[in-house]
N, CA and C atoms of all chains as a GROMACS GRO file, in nm:
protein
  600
    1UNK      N    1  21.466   6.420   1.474
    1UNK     CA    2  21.364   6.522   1.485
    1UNK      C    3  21.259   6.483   1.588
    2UNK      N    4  21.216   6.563   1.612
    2UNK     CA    5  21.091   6.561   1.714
    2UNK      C    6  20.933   6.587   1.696
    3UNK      N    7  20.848   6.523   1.697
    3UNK     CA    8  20.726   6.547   1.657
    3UNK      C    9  20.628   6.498   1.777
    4UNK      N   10  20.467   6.599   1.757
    4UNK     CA   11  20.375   6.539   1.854
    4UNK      C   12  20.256   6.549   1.772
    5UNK      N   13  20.162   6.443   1.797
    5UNK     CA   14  20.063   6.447   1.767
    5UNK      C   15  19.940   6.499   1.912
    6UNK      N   16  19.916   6.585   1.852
    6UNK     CA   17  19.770   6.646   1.983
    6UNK      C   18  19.586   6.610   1.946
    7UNK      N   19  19.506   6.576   2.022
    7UNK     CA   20  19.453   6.598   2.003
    7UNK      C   21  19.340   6.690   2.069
    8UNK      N   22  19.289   6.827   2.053
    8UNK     CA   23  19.216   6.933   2.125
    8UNK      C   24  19.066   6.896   2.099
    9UNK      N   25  18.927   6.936   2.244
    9UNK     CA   26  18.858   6.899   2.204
    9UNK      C   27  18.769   7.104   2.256
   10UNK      N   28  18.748   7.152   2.120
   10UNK     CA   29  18.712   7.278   2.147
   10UNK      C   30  18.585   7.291   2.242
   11UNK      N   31  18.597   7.374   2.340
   11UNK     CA   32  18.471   7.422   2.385
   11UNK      C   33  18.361   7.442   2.287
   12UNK      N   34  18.231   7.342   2.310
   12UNK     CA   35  18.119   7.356   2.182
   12UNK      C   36  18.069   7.461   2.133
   13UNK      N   37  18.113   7.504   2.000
   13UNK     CA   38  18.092   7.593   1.893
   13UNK      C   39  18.222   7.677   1.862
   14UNK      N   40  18.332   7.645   1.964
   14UNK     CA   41  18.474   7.694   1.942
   14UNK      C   42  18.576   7.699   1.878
   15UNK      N   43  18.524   7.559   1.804
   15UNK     CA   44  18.608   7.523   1.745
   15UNK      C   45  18.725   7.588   1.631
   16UNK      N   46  18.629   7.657   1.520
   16UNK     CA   47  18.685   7.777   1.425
   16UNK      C   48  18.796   7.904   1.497
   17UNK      N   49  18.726   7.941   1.615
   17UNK     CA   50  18.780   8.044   1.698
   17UNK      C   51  18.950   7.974   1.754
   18UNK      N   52  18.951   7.866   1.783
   18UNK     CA   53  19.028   7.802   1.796
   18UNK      C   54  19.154   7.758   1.707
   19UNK      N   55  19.104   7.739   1.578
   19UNK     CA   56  19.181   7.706   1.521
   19UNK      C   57  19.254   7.855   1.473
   20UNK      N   58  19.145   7.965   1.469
   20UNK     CA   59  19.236   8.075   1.403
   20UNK      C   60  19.328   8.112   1.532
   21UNK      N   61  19.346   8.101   1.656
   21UNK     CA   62  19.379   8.142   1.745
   21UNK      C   63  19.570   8.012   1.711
   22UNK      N   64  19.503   7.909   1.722
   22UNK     CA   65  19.649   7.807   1.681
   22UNK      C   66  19.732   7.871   1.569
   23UNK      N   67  19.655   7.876   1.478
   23UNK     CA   68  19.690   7.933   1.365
   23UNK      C   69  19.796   8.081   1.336
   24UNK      N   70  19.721   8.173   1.389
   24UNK     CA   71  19.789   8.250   1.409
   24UNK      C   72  19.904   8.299   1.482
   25UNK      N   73  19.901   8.180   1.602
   25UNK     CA   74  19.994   8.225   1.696
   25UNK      C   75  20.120   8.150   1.711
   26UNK      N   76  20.143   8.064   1.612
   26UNK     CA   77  20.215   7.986   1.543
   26UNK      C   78  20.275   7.979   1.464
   27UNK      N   79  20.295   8.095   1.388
   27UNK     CA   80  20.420   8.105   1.300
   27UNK      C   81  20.561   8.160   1.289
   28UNK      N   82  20.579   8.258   1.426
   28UNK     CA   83  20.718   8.219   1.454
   28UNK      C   84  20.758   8.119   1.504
   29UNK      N   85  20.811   8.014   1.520
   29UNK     CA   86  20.874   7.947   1.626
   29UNK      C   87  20.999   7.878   1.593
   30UNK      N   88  21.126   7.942   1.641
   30UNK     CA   89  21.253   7.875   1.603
   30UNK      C   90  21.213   7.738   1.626
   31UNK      N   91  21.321   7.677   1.514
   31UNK     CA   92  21.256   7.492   1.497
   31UNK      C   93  21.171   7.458   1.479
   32UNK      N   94  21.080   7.515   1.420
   32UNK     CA   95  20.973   7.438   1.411
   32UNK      C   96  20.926   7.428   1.293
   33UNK      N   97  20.961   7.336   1.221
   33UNK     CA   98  20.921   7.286   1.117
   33UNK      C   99  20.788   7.279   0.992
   34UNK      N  100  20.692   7.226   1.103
   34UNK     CA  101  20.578   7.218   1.090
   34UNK      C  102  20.463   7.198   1.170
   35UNK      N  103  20.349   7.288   1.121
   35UNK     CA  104  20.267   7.261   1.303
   35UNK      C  105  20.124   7.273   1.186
   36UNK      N  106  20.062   7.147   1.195
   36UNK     CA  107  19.932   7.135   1.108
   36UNK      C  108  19.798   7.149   1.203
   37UNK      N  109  19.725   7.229   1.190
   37UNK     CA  110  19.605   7.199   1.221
   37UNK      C  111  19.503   7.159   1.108
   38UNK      N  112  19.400   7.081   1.186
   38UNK     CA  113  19.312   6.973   1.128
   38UNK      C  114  19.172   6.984   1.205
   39UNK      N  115  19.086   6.990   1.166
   39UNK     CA  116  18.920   6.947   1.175
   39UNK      C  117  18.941   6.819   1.196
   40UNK      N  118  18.850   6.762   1.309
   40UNK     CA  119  18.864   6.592   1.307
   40UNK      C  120  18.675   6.610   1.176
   41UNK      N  121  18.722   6.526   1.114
   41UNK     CA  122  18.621   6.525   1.015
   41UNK      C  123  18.483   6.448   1.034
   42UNK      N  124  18.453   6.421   1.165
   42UNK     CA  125  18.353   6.320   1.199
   42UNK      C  126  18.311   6.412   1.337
   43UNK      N  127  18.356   6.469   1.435
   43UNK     CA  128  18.320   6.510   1.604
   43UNK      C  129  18.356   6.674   1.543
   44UNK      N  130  18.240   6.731   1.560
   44UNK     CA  131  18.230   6.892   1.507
   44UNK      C  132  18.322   7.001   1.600
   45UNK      N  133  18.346   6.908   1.752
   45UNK     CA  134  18.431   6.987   1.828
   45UNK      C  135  18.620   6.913   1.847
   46UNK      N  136  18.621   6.823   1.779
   46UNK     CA  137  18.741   6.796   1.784
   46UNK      C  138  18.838   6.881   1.692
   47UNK      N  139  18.981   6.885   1.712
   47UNK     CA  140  19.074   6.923   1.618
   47UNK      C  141  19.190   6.836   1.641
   48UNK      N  142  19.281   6.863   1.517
   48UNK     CA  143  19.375   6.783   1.537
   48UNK      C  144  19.525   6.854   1.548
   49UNK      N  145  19.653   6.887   1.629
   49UNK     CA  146  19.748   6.963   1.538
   49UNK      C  147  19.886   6.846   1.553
   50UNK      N  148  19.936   6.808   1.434
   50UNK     CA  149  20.035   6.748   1.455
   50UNK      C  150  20.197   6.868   1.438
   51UNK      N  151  20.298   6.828   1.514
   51UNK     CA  152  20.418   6.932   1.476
   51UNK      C  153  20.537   6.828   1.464
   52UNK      N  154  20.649   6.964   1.386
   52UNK     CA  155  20.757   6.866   1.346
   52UNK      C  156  20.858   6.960   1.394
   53UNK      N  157  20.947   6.886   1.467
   53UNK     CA  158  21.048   7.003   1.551
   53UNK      C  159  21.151   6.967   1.527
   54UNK      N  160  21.256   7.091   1.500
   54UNK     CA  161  21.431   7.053   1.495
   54UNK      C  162  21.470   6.901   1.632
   55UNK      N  163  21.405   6.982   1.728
   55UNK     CA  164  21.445   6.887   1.850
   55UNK      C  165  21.347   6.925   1.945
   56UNK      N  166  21.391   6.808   2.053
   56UNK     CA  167  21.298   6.831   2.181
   56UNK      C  168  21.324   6.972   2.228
   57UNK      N  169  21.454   6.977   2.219
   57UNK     CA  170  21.487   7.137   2.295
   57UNK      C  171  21.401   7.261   2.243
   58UNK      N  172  21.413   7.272   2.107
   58UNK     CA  173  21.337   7.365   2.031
   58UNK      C  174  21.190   7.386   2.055
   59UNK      N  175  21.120   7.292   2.062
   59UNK     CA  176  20.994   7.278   2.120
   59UNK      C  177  20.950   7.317   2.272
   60UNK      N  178  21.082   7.243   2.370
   60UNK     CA  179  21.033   7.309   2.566
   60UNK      C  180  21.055   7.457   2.489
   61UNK      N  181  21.138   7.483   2.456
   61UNK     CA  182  21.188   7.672   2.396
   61UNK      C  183  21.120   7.736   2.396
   62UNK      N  184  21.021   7.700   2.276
   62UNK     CA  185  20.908   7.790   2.254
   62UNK      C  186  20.794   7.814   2.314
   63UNK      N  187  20.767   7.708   2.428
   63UNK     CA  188  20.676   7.735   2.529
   63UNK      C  189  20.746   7.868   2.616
   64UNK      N  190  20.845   7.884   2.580
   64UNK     CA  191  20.842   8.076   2.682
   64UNK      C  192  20.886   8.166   2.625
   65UNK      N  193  20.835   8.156   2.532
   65UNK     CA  194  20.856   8.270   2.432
   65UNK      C  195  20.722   8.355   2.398
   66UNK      N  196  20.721   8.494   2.411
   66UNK     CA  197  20.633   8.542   2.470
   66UNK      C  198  20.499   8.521   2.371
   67UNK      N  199  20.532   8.510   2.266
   67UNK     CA  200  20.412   8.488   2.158
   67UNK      C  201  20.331   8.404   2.172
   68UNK      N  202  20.446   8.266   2.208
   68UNK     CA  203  20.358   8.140   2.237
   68UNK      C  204  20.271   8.160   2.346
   69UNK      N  205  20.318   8.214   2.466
   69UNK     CA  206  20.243   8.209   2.606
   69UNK      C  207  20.128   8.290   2.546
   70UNK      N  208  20.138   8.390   2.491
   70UNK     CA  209  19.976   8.462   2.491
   70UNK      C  210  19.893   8.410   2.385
   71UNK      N  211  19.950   8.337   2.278
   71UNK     CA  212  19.890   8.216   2.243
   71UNK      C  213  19.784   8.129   2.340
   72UNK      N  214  19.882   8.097   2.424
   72UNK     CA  215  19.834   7.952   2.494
   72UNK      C  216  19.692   8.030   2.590
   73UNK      N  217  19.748   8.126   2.611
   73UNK     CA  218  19.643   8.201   2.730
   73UNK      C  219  19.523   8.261   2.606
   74UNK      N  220  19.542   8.310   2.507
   74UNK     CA  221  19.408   8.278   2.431
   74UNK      C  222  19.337   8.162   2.359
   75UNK      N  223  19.408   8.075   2.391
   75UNK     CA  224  19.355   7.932   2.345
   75UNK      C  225  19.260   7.864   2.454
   76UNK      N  226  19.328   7.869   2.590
   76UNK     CA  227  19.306   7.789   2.710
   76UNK      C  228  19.160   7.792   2.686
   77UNK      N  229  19.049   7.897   2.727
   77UNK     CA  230  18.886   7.919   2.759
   77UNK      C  231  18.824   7.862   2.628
   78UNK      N  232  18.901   7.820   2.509
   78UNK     CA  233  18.844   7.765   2.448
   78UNK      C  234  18.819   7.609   2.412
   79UNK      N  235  18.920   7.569   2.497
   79UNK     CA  236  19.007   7.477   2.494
   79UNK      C  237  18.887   7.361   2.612
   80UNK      N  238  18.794   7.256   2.569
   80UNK     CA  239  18.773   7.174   2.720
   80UNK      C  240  18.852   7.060   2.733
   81UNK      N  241  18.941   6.979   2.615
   81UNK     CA  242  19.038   6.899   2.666
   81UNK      C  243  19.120   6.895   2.574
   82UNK      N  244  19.217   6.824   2.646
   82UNK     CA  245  19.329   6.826   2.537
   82UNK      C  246  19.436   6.689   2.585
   83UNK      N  247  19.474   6.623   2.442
   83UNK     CA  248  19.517   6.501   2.465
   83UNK      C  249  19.641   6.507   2.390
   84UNK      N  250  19.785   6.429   2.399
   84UNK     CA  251  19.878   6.447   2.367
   84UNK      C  252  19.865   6.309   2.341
   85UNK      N  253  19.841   6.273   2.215
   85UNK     CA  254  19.809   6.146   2.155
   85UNK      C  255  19.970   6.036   2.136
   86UNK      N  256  20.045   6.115   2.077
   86UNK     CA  257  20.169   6.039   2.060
   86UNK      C  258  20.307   6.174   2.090
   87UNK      N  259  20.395   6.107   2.137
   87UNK     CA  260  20.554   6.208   2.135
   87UNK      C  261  20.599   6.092   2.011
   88UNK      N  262  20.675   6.167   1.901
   88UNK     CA  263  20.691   6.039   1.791
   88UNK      C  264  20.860   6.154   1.730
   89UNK      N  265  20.912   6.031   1.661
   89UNK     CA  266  21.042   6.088   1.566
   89UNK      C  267  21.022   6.082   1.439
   90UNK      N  268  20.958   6.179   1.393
   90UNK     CA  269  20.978   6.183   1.259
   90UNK      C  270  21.066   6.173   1.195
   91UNK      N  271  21.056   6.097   1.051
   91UNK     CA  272  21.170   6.031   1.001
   91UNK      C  273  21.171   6.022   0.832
   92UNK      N  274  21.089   6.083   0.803
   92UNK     CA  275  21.062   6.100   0.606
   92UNK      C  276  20.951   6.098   0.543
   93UNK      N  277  20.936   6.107   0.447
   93UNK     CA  278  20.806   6.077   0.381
   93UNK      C  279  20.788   6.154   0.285
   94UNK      N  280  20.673   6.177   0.173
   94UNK     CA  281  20.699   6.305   0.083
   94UNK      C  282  20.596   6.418   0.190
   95UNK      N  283  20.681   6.522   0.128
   95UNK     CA  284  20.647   6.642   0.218
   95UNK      C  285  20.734   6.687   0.327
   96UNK      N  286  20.812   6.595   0.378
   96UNK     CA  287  20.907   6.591   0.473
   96UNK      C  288  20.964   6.728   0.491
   97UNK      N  289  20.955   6.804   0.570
   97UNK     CA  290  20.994   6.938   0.549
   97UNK      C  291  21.189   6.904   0.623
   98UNK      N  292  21.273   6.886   0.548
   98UNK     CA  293  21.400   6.841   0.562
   98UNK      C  294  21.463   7.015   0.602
   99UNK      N  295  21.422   7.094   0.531
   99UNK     CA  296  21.521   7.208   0.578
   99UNK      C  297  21.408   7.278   0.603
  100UNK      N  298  21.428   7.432   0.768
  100UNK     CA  299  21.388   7.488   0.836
  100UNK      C  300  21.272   7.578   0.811
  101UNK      N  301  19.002   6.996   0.210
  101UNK     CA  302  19.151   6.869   0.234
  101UNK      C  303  19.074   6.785   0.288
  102UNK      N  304  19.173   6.688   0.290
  102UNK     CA  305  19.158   6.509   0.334
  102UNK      C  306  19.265   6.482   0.425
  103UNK      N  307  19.259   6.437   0.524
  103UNK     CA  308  19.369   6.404   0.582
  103UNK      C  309  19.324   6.278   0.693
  104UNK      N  310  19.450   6.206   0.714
  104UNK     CA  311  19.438   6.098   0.769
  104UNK      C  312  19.538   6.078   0.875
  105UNK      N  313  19.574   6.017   0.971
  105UNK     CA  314  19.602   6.021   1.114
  105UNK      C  315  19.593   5.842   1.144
  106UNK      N  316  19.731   5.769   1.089
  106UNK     CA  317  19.722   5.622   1.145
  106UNK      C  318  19.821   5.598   1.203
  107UNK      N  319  19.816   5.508   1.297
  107UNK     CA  320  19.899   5.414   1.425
  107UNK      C  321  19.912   5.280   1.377
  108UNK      N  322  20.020   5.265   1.303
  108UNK     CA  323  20.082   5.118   1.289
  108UNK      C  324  20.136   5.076   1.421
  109UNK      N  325  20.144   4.928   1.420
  109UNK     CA  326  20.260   4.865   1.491
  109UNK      C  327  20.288   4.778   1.420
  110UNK      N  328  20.449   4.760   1.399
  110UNK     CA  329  20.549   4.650   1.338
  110UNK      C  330  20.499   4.504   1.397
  111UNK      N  331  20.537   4.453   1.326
  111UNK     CA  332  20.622   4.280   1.345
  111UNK      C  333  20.670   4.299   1.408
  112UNK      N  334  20.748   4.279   1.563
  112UNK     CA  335  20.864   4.306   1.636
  112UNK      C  336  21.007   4.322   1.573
  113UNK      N  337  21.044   4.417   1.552
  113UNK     CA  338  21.212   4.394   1.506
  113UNK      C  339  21.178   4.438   1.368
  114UNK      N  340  21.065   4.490   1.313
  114UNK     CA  341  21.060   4.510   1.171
  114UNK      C  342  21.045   4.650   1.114
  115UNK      N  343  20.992   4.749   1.249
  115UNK     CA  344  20.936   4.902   1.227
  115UNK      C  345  21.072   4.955   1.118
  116UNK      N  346  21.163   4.938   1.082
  116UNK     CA  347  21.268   5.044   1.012
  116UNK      C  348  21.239   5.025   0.872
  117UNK      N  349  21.242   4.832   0.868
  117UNK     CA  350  21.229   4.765   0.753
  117UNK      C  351  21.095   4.814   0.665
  118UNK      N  352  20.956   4.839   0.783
  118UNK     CA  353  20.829   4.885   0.704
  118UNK      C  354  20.822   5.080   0.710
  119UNK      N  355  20.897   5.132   0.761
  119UNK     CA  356  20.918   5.266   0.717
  119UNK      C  357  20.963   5.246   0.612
  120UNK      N  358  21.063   5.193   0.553
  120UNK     CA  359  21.145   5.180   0.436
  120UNK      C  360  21.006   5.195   0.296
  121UNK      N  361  20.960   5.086   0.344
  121UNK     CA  362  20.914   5.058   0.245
  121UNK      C  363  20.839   5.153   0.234
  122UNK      N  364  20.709   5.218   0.317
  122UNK     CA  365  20.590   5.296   0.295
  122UNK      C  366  20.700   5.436   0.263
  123UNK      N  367  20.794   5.472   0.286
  123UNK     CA  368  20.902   5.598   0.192
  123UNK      C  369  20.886   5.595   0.106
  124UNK      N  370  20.956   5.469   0.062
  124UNK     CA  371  20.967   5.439  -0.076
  124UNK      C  372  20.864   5.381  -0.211
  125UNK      N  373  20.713   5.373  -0.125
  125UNK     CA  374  20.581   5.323  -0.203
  125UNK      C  375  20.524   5.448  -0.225
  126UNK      N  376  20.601   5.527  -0.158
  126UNK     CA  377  20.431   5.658  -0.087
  126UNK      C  378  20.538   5.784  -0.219
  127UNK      N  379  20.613   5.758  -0.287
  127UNK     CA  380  20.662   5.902  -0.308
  127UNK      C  381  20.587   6.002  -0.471
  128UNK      N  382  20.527   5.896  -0.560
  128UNK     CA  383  20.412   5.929  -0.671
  128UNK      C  384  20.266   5.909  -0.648
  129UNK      N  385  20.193   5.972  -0.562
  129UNK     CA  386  20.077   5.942  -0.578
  129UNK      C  387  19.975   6.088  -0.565
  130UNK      N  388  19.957   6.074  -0.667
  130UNK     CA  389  19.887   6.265  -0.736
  130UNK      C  390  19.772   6.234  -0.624
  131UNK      N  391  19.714   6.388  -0.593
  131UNK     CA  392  19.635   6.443  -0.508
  131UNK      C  393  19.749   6.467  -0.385
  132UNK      N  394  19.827   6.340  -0.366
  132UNK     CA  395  19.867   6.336  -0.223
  132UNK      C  396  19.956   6.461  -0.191
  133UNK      N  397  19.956   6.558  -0.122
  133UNK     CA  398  20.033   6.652  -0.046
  133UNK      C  399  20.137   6.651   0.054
  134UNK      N  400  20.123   6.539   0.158
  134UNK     CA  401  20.206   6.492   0.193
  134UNK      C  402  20.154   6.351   0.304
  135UNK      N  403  20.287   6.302   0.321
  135UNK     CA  404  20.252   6.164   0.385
  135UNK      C  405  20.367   6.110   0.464
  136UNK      N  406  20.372   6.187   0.609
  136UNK     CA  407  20.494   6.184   0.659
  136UNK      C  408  20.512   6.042   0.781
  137UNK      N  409  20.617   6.018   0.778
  137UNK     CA  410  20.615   5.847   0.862
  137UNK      C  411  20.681   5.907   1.010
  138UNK      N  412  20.677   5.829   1.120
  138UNK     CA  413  20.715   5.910   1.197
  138UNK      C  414  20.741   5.767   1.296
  139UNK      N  415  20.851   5.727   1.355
  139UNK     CA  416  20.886   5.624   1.495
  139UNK      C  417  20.752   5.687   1.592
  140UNK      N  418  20.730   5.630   1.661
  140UNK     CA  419  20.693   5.640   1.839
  140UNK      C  420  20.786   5.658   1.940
  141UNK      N  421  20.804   5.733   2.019
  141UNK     CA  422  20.947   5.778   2.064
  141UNK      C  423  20.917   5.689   2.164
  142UNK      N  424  20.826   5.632   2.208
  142UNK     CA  425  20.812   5.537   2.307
  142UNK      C  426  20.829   5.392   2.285
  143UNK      N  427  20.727   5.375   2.220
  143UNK     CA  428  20.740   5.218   2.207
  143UNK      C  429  20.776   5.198   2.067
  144UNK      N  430  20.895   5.118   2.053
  144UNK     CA  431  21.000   5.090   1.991
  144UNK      C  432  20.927   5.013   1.836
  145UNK      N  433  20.803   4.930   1.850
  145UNK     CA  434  20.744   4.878   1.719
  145UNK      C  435  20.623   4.977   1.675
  146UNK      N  436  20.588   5.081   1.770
  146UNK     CA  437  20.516   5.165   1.695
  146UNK      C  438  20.552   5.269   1.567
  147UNK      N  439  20.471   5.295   1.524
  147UNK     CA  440  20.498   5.416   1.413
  147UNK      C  441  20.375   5.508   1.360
  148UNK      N  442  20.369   5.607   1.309
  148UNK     CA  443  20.264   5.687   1.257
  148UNK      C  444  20.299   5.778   1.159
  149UNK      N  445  20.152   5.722   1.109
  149UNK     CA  446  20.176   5.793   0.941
  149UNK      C  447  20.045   5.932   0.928
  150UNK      N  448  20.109   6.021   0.888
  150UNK     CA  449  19.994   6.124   0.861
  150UNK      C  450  19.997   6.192   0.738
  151UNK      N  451  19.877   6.196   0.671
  151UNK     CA  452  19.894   6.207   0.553
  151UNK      C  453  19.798   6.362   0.491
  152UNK      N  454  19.787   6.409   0.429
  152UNK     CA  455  19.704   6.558   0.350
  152UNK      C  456  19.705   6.512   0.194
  153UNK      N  457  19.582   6.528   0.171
  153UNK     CA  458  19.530   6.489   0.037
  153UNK      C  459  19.463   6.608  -0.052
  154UNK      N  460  19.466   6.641  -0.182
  154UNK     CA  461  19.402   6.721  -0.213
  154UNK      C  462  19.188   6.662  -0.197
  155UNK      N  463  19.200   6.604  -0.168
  155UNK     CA  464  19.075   6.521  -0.156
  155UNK      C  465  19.011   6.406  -0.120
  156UNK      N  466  18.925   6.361  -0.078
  156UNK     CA  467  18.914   6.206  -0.001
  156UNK      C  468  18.935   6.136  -0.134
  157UNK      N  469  18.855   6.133  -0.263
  157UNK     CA  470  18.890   6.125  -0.389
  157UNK      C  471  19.029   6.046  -0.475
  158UNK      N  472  19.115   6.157  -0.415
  158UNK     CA  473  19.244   6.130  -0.460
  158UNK      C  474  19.291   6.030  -0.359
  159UNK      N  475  19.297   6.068  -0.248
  159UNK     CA  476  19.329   5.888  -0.145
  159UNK      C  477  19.285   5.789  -0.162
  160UNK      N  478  19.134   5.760  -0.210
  160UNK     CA  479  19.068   5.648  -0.273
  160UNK      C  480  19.120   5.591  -0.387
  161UNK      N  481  19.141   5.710  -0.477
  161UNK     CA  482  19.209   5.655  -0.608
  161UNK      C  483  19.361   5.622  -0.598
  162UNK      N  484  19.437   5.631  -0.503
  162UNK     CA  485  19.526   5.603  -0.530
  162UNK      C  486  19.563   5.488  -0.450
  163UNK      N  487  19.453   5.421  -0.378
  163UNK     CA  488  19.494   5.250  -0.337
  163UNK      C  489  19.480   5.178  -0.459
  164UNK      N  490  19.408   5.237  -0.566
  164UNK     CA  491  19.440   5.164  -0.692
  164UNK      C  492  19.567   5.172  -0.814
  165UNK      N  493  19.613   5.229  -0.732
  165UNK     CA  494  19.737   5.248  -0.807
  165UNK      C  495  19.852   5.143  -0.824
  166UNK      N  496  19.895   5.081  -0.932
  166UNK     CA  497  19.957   4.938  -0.883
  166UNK      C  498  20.130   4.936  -0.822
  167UNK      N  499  20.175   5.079  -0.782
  167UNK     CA  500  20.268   5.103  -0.699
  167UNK      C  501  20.185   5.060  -0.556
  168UNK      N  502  20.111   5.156  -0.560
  168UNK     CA  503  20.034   5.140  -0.399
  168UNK      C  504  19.998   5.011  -0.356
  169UNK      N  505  19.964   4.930  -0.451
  169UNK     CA  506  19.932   4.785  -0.414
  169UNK      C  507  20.011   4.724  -0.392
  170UNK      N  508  20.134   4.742  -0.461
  170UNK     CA  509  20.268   4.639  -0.406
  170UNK      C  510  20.301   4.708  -0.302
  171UNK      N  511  20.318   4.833  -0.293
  171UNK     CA  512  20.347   4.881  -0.150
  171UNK      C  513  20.282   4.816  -0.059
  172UNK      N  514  20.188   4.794  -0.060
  172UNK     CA  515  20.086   4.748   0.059
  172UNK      C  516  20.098   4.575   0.061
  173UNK      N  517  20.151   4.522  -0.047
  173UNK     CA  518  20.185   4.398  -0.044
  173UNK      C  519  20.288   4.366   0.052
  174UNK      N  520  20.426   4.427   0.012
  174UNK     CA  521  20.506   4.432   0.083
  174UNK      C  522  20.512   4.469   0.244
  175UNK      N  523  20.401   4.572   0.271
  175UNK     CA  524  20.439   4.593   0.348
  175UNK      C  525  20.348   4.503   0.469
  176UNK      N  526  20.263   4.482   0.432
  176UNK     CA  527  20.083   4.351   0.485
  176UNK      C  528  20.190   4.249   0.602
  177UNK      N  529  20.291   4.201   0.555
  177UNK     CA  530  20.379   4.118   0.645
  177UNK      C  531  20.456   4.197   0.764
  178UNK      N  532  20.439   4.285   0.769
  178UNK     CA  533  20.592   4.358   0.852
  178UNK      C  534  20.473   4.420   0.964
  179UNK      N  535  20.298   4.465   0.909
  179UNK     CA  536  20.176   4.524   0.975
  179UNK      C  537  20.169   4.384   1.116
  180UNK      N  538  20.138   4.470   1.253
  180UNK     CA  539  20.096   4.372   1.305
  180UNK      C  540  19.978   4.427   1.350
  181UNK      N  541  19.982   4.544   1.316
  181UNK     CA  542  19.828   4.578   1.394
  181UNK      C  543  19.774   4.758   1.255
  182UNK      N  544  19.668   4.819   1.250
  182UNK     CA  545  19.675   4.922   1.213
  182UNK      C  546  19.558   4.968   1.260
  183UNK      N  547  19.573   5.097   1.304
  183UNK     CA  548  19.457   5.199   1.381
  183UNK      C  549  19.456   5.288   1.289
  184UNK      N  550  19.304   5.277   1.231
  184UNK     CA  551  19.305   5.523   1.149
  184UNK      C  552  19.272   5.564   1.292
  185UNK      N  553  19.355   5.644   1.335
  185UNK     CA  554  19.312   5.696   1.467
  185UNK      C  555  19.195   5.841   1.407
  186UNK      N  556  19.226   5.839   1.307
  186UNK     CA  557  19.119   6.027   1.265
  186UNK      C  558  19.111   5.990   1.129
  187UNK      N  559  19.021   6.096   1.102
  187UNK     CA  560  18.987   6.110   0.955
  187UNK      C  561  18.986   6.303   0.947
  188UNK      N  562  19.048   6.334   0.906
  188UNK     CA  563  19.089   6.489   0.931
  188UNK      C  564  19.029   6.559   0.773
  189UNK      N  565  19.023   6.726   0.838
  189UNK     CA  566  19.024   6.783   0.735
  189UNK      C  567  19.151   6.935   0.745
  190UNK      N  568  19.237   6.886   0.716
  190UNK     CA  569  19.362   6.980   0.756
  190UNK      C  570  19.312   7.155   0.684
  191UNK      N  571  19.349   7.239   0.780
  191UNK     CA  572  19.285   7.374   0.743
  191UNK      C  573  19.425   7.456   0.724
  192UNK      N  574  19.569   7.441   0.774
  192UNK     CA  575  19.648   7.523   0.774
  192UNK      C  576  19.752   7.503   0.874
  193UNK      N  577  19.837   7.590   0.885
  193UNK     CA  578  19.878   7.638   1.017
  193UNK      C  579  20.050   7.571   0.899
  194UNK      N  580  20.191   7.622   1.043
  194UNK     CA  581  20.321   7.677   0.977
  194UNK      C  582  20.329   7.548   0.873
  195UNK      N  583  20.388   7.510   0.739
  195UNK     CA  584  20.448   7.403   0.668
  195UNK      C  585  20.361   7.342   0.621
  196UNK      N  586  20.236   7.436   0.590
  196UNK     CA  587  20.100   7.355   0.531
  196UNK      C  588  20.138   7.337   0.413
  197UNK      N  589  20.127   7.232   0.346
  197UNK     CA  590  20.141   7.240   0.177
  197UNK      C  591  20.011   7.313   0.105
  198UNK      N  592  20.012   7.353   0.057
  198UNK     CA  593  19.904   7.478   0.004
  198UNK      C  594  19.953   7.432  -0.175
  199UNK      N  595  20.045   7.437  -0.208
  199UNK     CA  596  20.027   7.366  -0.334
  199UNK      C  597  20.079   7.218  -0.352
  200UNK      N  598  20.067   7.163  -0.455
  200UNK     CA  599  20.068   7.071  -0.490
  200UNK      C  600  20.214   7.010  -0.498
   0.00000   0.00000   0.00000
């Protein structure tokens, strides 16, 4: 499996706007397992989203799929950085979302 | 929610051996929602653990748990390094655990 950890740092006071914008625009996506967003609980403009993907393939995929793109294009202006903390293989744990 | 965001690195040659174990320590511990282990697709002794709690509360209470302590016994040898990279407050988004 395929997983990334991100970390986004919202344009100041964006943050909420942001997350409903991830949030929402994120729940189709063939393969995709799981896609968490998170409040960093200490920096009022950070967030966190970690995801869990069938595969690498499934993931480039859904970057052109039209939902995602107008996603991404309402995220961007809110968006002042953004860090791709780890590319990682998820591998178990409880919660493990094992089937699709 | 509670959520947490850490960066182990193995003993060299040991990352499979200390997934094993934190699987198999981490699978009873009330509050916890989930606590998924994950390789570093890069560097070969890294790993990351991310976890959702019903509460900071319930993560506190459950390093006292005397599973959790041998877990952490066991696993103290195999640790060569550990980062909380975040201290999160998970809000949602696809494969959120929402119940218990």
């Amino acid at each position: 499996m395929y997983g990334l950890i991100a970390k986004l740092t919202a344009v100041t006071g964006k943050r909420d706007e942001l997350i409903q914008v991830l949030k929402e625009g994120t729940r189709n996506m063939p393969g995709c397992r799981s896609y968490i967003v998170a409040r960093d609980a200490v920096d009022e403009n950070i967030l966190w989203v970690t995801e869990i993907w069938d595969s690498e393939t499934s993931h480039d995929a859904s970057l052109s799929l039209p939902a995602v793109k107008d996603t991404m294009a309402q995220a961007k202006p809110l968006v002042a950085d953004f860090e791709k903390v780890a590319v990682t293989n998820p591998v178990g744990g409880l919660g493990f979302p094992s089937s699709p």
